[in-house]
C-alpha positions in Angstrom: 3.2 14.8 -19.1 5.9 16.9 -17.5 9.0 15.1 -16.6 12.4 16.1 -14.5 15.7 15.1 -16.8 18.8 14.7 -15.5 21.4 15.4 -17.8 24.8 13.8 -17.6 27.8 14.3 -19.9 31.1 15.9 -18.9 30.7 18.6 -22.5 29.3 21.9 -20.0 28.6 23.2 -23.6 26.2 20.3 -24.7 24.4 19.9 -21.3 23.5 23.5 -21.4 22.1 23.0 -24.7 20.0 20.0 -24.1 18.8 22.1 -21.2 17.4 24.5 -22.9 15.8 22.9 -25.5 14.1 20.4 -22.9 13.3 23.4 -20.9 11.6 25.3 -23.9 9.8 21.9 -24.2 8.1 22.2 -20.7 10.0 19.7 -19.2 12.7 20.2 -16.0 15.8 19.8 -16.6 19.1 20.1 -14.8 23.0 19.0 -15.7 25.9 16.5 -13.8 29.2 17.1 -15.6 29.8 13.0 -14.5 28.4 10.3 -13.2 29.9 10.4 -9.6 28.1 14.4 -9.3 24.7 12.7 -10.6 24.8 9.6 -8.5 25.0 13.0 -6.0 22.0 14.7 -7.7 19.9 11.6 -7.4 20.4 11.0 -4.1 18.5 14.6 -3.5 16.0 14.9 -6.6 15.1 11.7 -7.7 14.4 12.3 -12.2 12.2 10.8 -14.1 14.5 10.4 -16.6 18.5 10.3 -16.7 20.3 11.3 -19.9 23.7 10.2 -19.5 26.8 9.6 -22.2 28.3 6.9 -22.3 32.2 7.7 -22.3 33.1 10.3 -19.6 36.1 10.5 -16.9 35.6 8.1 -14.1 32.8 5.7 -14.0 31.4 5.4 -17.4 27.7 6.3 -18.7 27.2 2.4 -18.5 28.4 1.9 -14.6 26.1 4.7 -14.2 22.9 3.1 -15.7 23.3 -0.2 -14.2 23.6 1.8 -10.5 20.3 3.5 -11.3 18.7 0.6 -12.3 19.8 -1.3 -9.2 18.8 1.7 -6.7 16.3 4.2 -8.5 14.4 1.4 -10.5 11.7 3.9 -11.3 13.8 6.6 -13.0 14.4 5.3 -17.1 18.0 5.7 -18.2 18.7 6.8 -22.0 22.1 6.5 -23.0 24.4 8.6 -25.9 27.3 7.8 -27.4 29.3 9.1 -30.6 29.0 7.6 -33.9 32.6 6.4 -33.7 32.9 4.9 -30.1 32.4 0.7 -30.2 29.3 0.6 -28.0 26.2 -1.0 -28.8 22.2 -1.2 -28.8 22.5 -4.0 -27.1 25.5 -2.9 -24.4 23.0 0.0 -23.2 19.9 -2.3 -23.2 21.8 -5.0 -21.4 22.9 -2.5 -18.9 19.0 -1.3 -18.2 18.9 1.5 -20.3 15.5 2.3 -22.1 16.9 3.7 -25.1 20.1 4.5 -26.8 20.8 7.6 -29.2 23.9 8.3 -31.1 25.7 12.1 -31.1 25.5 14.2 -32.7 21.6 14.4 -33.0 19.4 16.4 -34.3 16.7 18.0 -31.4 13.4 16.6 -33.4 14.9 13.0 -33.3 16.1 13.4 -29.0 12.2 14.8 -28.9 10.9 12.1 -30.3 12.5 9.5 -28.2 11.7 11.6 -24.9 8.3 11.0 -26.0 8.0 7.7 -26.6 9.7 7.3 -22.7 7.6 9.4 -21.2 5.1 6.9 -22.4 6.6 4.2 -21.5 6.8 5.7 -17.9 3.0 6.4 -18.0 2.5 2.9 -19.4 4.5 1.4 -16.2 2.6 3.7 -13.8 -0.4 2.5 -14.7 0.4 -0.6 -14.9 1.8 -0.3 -11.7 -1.9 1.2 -10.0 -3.7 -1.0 -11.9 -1.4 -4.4 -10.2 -2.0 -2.3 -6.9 -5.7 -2.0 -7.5 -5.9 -5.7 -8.1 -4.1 -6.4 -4.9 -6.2 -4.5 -3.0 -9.2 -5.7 -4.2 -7.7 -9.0 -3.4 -7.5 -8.5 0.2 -10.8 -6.2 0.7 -14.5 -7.6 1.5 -16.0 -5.9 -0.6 -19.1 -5.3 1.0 -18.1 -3.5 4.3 -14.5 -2.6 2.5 -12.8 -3.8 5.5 -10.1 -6.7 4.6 -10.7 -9.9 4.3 -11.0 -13.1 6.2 -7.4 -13.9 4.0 -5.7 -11.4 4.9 -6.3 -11.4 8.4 -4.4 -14.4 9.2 -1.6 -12.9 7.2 -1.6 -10.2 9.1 -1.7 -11.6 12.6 1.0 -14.0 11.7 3.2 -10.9 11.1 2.2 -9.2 14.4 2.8 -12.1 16.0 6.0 -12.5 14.6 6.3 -8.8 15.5 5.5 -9.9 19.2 8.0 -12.8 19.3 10.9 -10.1 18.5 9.9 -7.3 20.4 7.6 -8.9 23.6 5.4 -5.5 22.8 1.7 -6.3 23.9 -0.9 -7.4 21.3 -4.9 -7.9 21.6 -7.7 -9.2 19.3 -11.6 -8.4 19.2 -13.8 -11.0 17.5 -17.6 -9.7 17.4 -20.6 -10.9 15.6 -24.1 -8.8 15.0 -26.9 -10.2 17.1 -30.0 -11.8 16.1 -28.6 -11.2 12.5 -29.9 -14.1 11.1 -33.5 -13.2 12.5 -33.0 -9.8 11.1 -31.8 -10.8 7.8 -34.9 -13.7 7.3 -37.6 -10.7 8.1 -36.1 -7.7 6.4 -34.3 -9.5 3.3 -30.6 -9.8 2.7 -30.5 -6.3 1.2 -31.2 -4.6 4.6 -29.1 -7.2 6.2 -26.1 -5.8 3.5 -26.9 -2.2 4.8 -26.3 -3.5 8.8 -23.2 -5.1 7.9 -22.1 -2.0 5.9 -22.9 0.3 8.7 -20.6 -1.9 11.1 -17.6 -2.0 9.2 -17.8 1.9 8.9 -18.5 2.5 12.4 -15.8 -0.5 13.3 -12.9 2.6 11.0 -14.5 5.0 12.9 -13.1 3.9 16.1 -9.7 2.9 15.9 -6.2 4.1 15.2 -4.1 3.8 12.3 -2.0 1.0 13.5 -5.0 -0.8 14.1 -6.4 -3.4 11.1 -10.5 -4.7 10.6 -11.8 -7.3 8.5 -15.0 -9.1 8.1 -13.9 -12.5 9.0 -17.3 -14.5 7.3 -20.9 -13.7 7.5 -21.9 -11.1 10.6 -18.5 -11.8 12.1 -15.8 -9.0 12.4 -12.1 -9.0 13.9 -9.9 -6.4 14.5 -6.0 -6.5 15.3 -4.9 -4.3 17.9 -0.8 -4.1 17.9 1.1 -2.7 21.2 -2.1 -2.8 22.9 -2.9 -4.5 26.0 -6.2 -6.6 26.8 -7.4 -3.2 29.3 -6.8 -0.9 26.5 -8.3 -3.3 23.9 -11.5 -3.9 26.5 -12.1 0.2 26.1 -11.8 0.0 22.5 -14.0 -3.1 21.7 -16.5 -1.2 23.7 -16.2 1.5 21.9 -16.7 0.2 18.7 -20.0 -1.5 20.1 -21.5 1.9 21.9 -21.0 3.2 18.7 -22.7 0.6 16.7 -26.0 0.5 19.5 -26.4 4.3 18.4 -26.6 3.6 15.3 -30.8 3.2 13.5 -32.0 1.3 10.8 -35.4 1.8 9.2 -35.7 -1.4 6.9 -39.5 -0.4 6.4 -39.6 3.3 6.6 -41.4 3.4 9.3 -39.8 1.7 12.4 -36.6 2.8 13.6 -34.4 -0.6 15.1 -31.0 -0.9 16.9 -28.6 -3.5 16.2 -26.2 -4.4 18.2 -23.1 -6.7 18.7 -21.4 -9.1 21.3 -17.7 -8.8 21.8 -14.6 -10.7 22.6 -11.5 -9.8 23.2 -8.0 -11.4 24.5 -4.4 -10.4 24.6 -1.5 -12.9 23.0 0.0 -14.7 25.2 3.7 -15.8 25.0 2.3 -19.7 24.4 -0.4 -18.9 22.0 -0.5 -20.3 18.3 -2.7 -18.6 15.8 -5.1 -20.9 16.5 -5.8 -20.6 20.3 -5.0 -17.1 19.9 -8.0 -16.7 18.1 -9.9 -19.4 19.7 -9.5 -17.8 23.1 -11.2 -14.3 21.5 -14.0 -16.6 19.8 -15.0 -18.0 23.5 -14.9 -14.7 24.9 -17.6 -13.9 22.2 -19.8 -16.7 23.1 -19.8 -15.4 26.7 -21.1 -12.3 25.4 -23.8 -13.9 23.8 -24.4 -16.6 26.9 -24.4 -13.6 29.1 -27.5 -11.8 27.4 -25.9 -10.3 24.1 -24.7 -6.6 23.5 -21.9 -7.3 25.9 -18.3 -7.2 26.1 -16.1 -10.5 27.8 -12.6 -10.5 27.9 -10.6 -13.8 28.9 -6.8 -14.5 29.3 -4.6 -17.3 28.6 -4.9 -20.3 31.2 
């Protein structure tokens, strides 16, 4: 692994040697001459890794660590300071540092201590996906790999919050698959999976980025449409289930059968709760069913 090393002690004729050495070592490396000029570099190339001393003019090697730590949290401070200077292990640690070394050193021993951060940086970005990963996972269906029922009112507590502050509009969908019961008990649940697959990918295929889907439980989807208003939400809803009535399934090789959905949608109102906010888009969906199936109904607050 390749790192950027920022380099900071006010000796010109030692930074230009660690500098090359590091260089020669096939990392990139570039010098601060104190820690006010690399609080400057850092705020234009953010290092992996800051080698700083610890006495210099100014604001010390230790000032300079605990800034780092406090507003580059990602870049790992190692710390130098000569043999005779009272400064300790546990000064630099304290301070946030990842390491301490004591001048004058030899290149093999500063080598070897790059090394072992750089794997300590590889070890916290992995950590770091692999937390990420989790978190995803924990928020994903992960059958249609649109979000989750959790996350959904999570999320449409924040946009509603969002619409509280800011009175921009807001609009829900709530749609179920028709008959999907009927098609699950003759084709097999299997088939059913592929249907409810197909409709979350076809559900992505029609909205924006702003815009947020999840399988809210069994054949039921939702999706969150921020500064959107209930006309503009109508279009997209029947979108999304145009789209879907295109689609064909073949669940015995031979026949080729159209699914389709029913559709609800409502804008927030300034009175709503969560509750009737989504309520109100779950009776527009039951019209759409009442009213024959493969429908859109829209409805407003009282």
């Amino acid at each position: 692994m390749t790192v950027s090393i920022l380099v900071v002690d006010d000796d010109v004729a030692l930074n230009n040697t660690i500098i090359a050495f590091l260089e020669r070592s096939g990392h990139k490396a570039f010098m601060a001459i104190s820690a006010e000029k690399a609080m400057e570099e850092l705020s234009i190339s953010l290092p992996d890794i800051v080698l700083t001393d610890i006495s210099m003019a100014g604001m010390s090697g230790l000032e300079l660590t605990r800034y780092i730590k406090q507003h580059y949290p990602s870049t790992e401070v190692m710390v130098m300071t000569g043999l005779g200077q009272d400064y300790s292990y546990e000064n630099a640690i304290t301070s946030g540092a990842i390491d301490f070394i004591f001048k004058p050193f030899g290149f093999k021993e500063l080598n070897l201590r790059i090394k072992r951060v750089i794997n300590e940086i590889q070890l916290k970005r992995e950590n770091a996906r692999m937390v990420k990963h989790l978190e995803a996972l924990a928020i994903t269906d992960y059958l249609t790999g649109l979000y989750n029922s959790r996350h959904f009112h999570q999320q449409l507590e924040n946009e509603m919050e969002r619409h509280a502050r800011y009175s921009h509009p807001l609009s829900l969908l709530l749609f179920d698959i028709d008959y999907f019961k009927k098609y699950n008990d003759t084709w097999g649940h299997q088939e059913g999976d592929r249907v409810l697959t197909a409709l979350g990918g076809a559900t992505r295929d029609c909205l924006r980025s702003m815009d947020t889907a999840y399988r809210y439980g069994g054949e039921e989807f939702t999706v969150i449409l921020p500064e959107t208003t209930l006309r503009k939400a109508c279009v997209v809803g029947d979108r999304i289930r145009k789209t879907f009535a295109d689609y064909e399934f073949s669940p015995d090789g031979k026949n080729h059968i159209s699914v389709t959905i029913s559709v609800g949608v409502t804008q927030l109102s300034s009175d709503d709760t969560l509750e009737t906010f989504v309520k109100r888009a779950d009776m527009a969906m039951f019209q759409s069913k009442k009213a024959g199936r493969n429908k859109l109904t829209s409805l407003t607050a009282p």
